[in-house]
C-alpha positions as CSV (number, residue, x, y, z in Angstrom):
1,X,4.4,4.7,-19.1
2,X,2.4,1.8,-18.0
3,X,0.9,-0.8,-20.7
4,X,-2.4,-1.9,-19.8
5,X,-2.7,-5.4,-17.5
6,X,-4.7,-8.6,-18.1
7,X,-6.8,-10.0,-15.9
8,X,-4.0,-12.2,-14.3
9,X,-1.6,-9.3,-14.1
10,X,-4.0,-6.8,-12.8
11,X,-5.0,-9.3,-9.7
12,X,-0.9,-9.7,-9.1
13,X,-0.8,-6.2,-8.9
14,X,-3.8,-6.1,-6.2
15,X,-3.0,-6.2,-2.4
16,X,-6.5,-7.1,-1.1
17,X,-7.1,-5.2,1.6
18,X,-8.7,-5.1,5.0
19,X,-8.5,-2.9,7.2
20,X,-12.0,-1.7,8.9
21,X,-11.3,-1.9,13.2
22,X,-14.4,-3.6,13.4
23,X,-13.0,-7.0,11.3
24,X,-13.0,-9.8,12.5
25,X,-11.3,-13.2,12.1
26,X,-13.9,-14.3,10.5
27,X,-13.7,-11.6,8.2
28,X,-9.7,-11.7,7.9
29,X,-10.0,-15.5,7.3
30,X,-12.7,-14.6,4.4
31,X,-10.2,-12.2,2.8
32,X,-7.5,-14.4,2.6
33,X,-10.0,-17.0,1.1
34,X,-10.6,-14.5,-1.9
35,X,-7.4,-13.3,-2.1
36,X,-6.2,-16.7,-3.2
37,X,-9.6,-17.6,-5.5
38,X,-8.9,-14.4,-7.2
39,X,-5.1,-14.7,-7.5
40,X,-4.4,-11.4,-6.1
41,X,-0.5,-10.3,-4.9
42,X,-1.1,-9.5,-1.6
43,X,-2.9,-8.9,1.1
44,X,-3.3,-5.8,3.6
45,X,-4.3,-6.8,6.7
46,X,-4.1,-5.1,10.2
47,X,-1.1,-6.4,12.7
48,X,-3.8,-8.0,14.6
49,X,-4.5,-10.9,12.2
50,X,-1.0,-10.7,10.3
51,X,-0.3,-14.8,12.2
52,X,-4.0,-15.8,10.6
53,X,-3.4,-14.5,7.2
54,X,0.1,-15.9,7.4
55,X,-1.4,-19.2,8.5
56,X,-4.1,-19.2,5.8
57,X,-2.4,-18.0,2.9
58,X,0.7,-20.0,2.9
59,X,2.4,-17.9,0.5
60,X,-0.4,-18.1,-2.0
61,X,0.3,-14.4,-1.5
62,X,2.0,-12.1,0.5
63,X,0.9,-10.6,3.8
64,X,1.5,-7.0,4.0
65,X,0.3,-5.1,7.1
66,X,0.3,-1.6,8.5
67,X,2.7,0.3,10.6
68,X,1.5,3.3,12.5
69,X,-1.5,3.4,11.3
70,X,-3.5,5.1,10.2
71,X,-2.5,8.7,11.4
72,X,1.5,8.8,11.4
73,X,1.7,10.5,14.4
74,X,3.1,7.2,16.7
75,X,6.9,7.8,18.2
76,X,9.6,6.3,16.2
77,X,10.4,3.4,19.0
78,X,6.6,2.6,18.7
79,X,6.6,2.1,15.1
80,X,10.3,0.2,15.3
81,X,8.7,-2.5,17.4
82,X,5.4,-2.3,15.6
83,X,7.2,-3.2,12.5
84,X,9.4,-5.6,13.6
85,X,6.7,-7.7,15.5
86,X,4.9,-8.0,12.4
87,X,7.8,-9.7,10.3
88,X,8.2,-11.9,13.3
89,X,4.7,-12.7,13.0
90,X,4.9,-13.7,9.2
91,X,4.2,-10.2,7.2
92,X,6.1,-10.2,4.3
93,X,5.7,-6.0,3.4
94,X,5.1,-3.6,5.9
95,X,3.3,0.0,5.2
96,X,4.6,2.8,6.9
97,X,2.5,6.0,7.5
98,X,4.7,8.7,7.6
99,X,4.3,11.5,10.1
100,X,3.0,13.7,8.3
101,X,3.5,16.5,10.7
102,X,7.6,16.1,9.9
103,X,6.4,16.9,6.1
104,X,4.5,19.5,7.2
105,X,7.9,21.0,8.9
106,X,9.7,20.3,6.6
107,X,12.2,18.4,8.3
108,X,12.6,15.8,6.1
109,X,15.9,14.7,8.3
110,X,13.7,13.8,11.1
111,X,11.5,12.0,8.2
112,X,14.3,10.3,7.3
113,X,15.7,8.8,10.6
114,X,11.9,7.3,11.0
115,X,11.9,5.4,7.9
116,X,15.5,4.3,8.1
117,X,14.8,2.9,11.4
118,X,11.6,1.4,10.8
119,X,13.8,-0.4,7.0
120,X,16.0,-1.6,9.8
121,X,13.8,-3.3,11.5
122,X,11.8,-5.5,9.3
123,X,14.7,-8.0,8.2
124,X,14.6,-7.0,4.2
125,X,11.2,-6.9,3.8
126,X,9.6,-4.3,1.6
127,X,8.5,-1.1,3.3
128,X,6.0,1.1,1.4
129,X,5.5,4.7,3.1
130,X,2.7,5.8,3.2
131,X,2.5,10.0,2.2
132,X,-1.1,10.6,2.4
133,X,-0.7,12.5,-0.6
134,X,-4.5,14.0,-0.7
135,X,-3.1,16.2,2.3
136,X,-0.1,17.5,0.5
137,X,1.2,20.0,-1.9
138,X,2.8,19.3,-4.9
139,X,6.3,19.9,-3.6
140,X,5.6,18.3,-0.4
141,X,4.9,15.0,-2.1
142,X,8.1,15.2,-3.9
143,X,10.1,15.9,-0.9
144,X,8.2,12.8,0.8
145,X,8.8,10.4,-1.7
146,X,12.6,12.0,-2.5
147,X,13.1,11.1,1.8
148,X,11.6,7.3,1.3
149,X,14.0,6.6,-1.7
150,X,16.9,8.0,0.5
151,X,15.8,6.3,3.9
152,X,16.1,2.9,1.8
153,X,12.2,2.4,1.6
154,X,10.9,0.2,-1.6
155,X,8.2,1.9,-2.4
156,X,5.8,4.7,-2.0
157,X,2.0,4.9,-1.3
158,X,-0.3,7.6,-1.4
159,X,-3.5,6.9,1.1
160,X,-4.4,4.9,4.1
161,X,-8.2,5.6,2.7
162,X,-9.1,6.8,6.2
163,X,-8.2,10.4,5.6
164,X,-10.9,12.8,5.6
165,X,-9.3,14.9,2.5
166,X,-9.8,11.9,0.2
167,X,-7.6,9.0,-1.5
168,X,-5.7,8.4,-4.4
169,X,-5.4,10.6,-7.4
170,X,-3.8,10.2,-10.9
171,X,-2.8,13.0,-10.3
172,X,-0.8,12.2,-7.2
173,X,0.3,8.7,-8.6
174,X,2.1,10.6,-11.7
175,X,4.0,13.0,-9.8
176,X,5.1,10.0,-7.5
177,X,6.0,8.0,-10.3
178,X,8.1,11.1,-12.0
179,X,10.0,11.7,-8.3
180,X,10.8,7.8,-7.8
181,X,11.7,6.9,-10.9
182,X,11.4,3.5,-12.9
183,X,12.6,1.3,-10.8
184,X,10.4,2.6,-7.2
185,X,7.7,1.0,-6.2
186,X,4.3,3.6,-6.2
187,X,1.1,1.8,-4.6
188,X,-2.3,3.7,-5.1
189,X,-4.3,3.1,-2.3
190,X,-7.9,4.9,-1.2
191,X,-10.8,5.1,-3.1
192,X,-10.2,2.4,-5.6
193,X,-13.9,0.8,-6.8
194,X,-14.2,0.9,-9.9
195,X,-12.1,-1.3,-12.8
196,X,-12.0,2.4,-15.0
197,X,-10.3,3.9,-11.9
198,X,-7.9,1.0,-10.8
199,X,-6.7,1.2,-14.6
200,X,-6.5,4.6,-14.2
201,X,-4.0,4.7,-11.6
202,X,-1.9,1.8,-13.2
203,X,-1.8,3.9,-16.9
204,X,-0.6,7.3,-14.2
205,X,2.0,4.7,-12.8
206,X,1.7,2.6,-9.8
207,X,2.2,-0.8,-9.9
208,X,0.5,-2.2,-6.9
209,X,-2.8,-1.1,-5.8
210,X,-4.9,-1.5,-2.2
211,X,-8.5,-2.0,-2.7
212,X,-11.2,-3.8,-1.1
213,X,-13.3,-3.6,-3.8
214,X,-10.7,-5.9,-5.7
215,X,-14.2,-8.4,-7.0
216,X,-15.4,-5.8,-8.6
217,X,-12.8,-4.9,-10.1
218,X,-11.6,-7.8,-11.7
219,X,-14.9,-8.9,-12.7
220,X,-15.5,-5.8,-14.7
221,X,-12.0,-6.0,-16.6
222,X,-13.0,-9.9,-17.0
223,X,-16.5,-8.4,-18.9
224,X,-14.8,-6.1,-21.1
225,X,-12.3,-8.7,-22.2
226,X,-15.5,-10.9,-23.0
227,X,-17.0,-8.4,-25.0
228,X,-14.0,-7.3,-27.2
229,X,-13.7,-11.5,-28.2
């Protein structure tokens, strides 16, 4: 469903990400330094340095951060003041790990309430939930992204990356895409390296990808457009 990007809208689609708990400012001001150089969309940065990236990319791109993260399991008040503390530190996009023990239940009402409060927190700004899909059935990942479309999220995303069952899939990405619809945001997040993979997952249907590895990626799309001239 996806037509394949250019270099420039492939780096728009890229929040640069992050996240290691070792970073340091050093490192967060670095990122935002390449973000902008690169022309990137966003980038994902912990709640820690969400006032730095703020500071350094001065809307050159937009700070997202992470809610809950990066196991899900926080109480609902927790992630409600978590979320709201990072708009009012600048973030523009806040992503949500689900709990993935509600899924797991299957009390997708309980799911619900979270995300709902957590949307109602965060003045506007876009909240992608994050599913960790790699842990979930088929049906279960419909049911999680069929609960963020009705608790008035933006978008869904499939990975943290710090799950031990693995990252993003195609696979996953598709049958997101097919539960959300058109008009849904899907983010493919964990495991992204490679420029064949990040295309991969835009051609299966996201349209925003976490990496870290965004250099890389853009440089090899940059070399194959050089060699088809």
């Amino acid at each position: 469903m996806s037509t394949r990007p250019d270099l420039t809208g492939l780096a728009r689609m890229i929040d640069h990400t992050l996240l290691a708990p070792e970073s340091t400012a050093a490192d967060a001001v670095a990122v935002c330094a390449d973000a902008v150089r690169l022309g990137v969309g966003g980038v994902c940065i912990s709640p820690t340095y969400v006032p730095l990236a703020a500071a350094e990319l001065a809307g050159a791109a937009a700070v997202v951060t992470v809610c809950g993260f990066p196991s899900g399991a926080h109480v609902v008040r927790t992630k409600v003041r978590e979320a709201a503390r990072a708009v009012a530190d600048g973030a523009d996009e806040v992503d949500l790990v689900a709990n993935l023990g509600l899924v797991k239940d299957g009390d997708y009402a309980a799911l619900e309430r979270e995300i709902a409060a957590v949307v109602g927190a965060v003045d506007g700004r876009v909240v992608k939930v994050i599913i960790e899909s790699a842990v979930l059935r088929d049906a279960e990942i419909v049911d999680a992204c069929r609960t963020a479309v009705a608790a008035g999220a933006r978008s869904v995303k499939t990975s943290t990356g710090f799950h031990a069952a693995g990252g993003a899939s195609t696979h996953a990405v598709a049958l997101m895409r097919r539960t959300v619809g058109r008009d849904f945001g899907v983010k493919a997040s964990g495991g992204i390296r490679t420029t064949a993979a990040a295309l991969a997952m835009v051609e299966s249907g996201a349209d925003r990808l976490g990496c870290s590895a965004t250099e890389a990626i853009l440089a090899g799309l940059a070399h194959a457009g050089s060699a088809q001239v």
